[in-house]
C-alpha positions in Angstrom: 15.3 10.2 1.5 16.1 12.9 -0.8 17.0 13.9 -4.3 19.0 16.8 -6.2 17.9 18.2 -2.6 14.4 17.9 -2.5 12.9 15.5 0.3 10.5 12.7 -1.5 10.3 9.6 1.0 10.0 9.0 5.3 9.8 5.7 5.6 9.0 4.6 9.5 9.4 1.3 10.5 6.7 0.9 13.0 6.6 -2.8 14.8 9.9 -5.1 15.0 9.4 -8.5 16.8 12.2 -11.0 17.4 9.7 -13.7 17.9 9.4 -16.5 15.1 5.7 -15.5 14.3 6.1 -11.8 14.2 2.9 -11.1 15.5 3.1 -7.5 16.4 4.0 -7.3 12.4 1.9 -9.2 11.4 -1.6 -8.6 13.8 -1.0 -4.7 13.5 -1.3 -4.7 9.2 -4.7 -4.7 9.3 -5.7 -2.8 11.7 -3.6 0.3 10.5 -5.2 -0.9 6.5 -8.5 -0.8 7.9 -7.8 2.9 9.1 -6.4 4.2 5.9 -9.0 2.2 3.9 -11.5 4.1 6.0 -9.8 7.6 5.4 -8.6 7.4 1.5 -10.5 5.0 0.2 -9.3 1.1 -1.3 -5.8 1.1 -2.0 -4.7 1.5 -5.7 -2.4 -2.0 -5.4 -2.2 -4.6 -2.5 -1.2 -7.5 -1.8 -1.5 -10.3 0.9 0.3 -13.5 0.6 -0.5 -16.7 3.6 2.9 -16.2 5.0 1.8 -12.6 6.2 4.4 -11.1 3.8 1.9 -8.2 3.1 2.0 -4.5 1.0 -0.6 -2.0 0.0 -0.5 1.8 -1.9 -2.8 4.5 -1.6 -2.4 7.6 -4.0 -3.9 10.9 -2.1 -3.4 13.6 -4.0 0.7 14.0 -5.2 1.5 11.5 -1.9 1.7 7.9 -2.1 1.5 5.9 0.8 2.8 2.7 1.1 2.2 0.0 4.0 4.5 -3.5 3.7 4.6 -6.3 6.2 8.2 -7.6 6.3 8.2 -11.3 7.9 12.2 -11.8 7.1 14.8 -11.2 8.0 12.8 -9.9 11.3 8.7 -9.4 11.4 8.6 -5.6 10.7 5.7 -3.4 10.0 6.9 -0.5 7.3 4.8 2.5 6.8 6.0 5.1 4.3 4.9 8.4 2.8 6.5 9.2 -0.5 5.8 12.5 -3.4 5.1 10.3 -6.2 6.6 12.5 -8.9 9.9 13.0 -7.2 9.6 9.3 -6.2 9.8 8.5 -9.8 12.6 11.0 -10.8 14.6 9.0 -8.3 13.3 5.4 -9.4 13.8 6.4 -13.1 18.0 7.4 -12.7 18.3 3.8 -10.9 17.4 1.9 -13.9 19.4 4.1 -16.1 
């Protein structure tokens, strides 16, 4: 995604499983948590509901990365890098 030109979010989308549990979704979370836990340290926010719905933020430097687990409408693992400060520009002119 971009703003007044300037890149500020990739956004992958990592794991998608049409199956009703959404286990690659939902089993591969953790493991890629763990490994960014390991490297930068306990997220600054997460959050982990019983359904699986899942979503964590690290803040490294000016980069935020952000981990959810979707469960609907399809079991999906997002993983996105964002600049926090041009993250916000853009956040700030949608609630204006």
């Amino acid at each position: 995604m971009s703003y007044k030109a300037e890149l500020f979010s990739i956004n992958l989308f990592l794991y998608e499983d049409s199956s009703p549990s959404g286990a690659a979704a939902v089993t591969a979370y953790p493991s890629i948590y763990e490994r960014l836990q390991a490297r930068y340290g306990p997220p600054a926010d997460a959050t982990a509901l019983p359904s699986g719905l899942a979503s964590s933020l690290w803040k490294v430097s000016d980069t935020g990365i952000e981990m959810y687990c979707h469960i609907d409408p399809a079991p999906t693992l997002q993983l996105g890098l964002s600049h926090i400060a041009r993250n916000a520009a853009y956040e700030a002119r949608l609630t204006s």
